[in-house]
C-alpha positions in Angstrom: 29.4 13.0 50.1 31.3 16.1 48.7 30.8 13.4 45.2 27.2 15.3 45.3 28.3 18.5 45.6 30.9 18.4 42.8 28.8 16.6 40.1 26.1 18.7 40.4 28.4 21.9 39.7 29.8 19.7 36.6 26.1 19.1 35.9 25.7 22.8 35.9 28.6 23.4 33.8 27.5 20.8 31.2 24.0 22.2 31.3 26.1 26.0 30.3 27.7 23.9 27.7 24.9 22.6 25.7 22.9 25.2 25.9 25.4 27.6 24.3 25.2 24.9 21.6 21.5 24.9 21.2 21.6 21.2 22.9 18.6 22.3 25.1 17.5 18.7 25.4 20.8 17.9 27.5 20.3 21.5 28.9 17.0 20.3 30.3 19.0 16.9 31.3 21.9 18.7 33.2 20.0 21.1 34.6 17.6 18.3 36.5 20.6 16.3 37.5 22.1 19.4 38.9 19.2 20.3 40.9 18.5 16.5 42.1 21.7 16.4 43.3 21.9 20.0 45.0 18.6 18.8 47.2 20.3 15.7 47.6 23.5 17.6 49.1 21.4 19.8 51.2 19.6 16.7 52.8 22.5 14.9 53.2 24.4 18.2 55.3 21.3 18.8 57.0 20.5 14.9 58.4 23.2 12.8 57.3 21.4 10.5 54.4 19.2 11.4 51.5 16.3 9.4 49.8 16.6 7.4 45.8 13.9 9.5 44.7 14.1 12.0 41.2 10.8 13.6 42.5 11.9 17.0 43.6 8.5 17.4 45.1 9.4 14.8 47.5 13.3 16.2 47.8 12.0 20.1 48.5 9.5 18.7 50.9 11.9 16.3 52.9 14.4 19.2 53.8 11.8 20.8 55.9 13.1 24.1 55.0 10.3 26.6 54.2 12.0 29.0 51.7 13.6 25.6 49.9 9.2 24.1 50.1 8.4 27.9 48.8 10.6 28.3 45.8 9.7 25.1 44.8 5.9 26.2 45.0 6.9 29.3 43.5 8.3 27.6 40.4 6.3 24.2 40.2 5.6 24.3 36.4 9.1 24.7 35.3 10.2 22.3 38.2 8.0 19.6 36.5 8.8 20.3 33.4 12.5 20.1 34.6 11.9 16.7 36.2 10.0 15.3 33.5 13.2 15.9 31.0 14.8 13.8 33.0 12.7 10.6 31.7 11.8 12.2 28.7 15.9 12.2 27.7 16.0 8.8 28.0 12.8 7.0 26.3 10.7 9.9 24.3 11.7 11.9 21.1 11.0 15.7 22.2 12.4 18.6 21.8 13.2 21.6 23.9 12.6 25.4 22.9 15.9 27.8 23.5 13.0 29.6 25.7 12.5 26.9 28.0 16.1 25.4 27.9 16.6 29.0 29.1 14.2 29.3 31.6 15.8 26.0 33.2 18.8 27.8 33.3 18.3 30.5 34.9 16.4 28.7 37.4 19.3 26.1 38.2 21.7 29.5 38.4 19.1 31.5 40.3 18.9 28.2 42.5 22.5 28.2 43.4 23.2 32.1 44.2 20.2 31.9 46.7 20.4 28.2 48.7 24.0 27.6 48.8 26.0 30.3 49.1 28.8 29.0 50.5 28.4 25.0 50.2 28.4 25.0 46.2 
């Protein structure tokens, strides 16, 4: 399952990408697909399967780690906002502000440097 592990750093990297071209709709995208996939990673190292679920509500609260259930808590309004994107992207004509785009980002980067250390 490593496929998890290095689409969701591309997903990252894309997210990087389009946001330094003030494409924060696909920021928003690539940042939710990284994350999805990060959670699905952790689950999958941690018990050997993960769920076909996009609700990161369900995702944080499946790995049964308590600082993964309290950042999520921590950050639930831009967490929802990140996960609707992800439907949004496909079927509704919205637009991003650079200021939430950003926020996104720094969450997905911020979410990386402190839950995977050494597995992404």
């Amino acid at each position: 399952m490593e496929f998890l592990r290095k689409n969701a750093l591309k997903f990252l990297e894309e997210a990087e990408e389009a946001f330094s071209k003030g494409d924060y709709g696909f920021t928003m995208f690539f940042v939710e697909q990284f994350l999805q996939l990060s959670l699905k990673y952790i689950l999958y190292r941690r018990y050997g399967e993960f769920p076909k679920t996009h609700s990161f509500k369900i995702l944080f609260e499946l790995t049964k780690d308590l600082s993964l259930i309290d950042y999520y808590k921590q950050n639930m309004d831009l967490f929802r906002e990140i996960e609707l994107s992800y439907i949004a992207s496909r079927y509704m004509d919205i637009e991003y502000s650079r200021e939430v785009a950003e926020k996104a980002l720094l969450l997905a980067r911020d979410f990386r440097e402190r839950f995977y250390g050494g597995i992404l």
